[in-house]
C-alpha positions as a Python dict, from the first residue, in 0.01 Angstrom:
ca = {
    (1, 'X'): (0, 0, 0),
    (2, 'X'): (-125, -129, -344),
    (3, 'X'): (-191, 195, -413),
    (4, 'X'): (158, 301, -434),
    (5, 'X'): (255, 45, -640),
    (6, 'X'): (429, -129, -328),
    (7, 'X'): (338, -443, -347),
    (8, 'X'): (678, -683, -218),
    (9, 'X'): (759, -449, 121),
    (10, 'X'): (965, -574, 445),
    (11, 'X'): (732, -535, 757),
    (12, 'X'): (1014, -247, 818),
    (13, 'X'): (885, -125, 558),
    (14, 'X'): (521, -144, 564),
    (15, 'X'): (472, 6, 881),
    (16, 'X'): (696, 317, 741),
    (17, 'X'): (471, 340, 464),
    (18, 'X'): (170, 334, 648),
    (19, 'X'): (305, 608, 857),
    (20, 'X'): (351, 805, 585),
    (21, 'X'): (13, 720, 408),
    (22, 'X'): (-176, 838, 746),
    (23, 'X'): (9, 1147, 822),
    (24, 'X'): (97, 1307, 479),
    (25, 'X'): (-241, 1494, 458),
    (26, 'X'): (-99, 1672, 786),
    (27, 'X'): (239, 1673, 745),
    (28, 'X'): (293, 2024, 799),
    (29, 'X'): (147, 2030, 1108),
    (30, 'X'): (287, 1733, 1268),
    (31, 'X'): (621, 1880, 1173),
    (32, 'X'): (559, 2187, 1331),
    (33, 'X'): (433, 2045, 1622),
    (34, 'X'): (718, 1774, 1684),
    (35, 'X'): (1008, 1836, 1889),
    (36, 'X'): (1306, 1901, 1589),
    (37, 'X'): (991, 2105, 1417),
    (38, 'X'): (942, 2313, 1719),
    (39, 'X'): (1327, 2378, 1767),
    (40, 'X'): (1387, 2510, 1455),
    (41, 'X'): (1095, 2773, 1435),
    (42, 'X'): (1225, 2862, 1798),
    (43, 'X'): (1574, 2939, 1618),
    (44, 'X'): (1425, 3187, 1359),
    (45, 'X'): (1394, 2861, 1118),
    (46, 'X'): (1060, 2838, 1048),
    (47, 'X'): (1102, 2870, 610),
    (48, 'X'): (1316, 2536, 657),
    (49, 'X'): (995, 2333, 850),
    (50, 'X'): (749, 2435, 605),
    (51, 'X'): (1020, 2334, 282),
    (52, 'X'): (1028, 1994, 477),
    (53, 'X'): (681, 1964, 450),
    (54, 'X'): (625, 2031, 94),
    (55, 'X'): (561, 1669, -63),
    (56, 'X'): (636, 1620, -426),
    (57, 'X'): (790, 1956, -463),
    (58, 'X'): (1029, 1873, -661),
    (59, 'X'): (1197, 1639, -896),
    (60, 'X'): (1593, 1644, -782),
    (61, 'X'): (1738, 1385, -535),
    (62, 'X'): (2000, 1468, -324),
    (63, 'X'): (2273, 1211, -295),
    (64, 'X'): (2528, 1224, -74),
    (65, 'X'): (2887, 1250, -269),
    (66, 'X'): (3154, 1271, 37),
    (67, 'X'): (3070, 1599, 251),
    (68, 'X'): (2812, 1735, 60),
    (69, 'X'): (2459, 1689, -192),
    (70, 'X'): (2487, 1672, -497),
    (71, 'X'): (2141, 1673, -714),
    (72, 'X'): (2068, 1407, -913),
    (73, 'X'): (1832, 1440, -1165),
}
């Protein structure tokens, strides 16, 4: 994880992170394939998977401000 930068991590975590380290370079197809991933294409969703899938796409945050996002930048 050092080389993220995450050096101080709960075990919580660390074993999200390394979930993430070991399936980012599939991402796209482990979201299609899980069960949500599969539901949406099934619902004529299919655009929305592959935007999930896009890492570092861009530079907004969404934060939640009552009952809707709101970017922050």
């Amino acid at each position: 994880m050092h080389s993220f930068g995450w050096t101080d991590l709960s075990p919580e975590a660390f074993v999200a992170a390394t979930a993430f380290e070991t399936a980012s370079a599939q991402i796209t197809q482990l979201l299609r394939e899980c069960a949500s991933g599969r539901e949406l294409i099934d619902s004529g969703h299919e655009d929305d998977v592959q935007t999930a899938s896009e890492l570092d796409s861009s530079s907004l945050v969404p934060i939640l401000r009552g009952d809707m996002f709101v970017a922050n930048v």
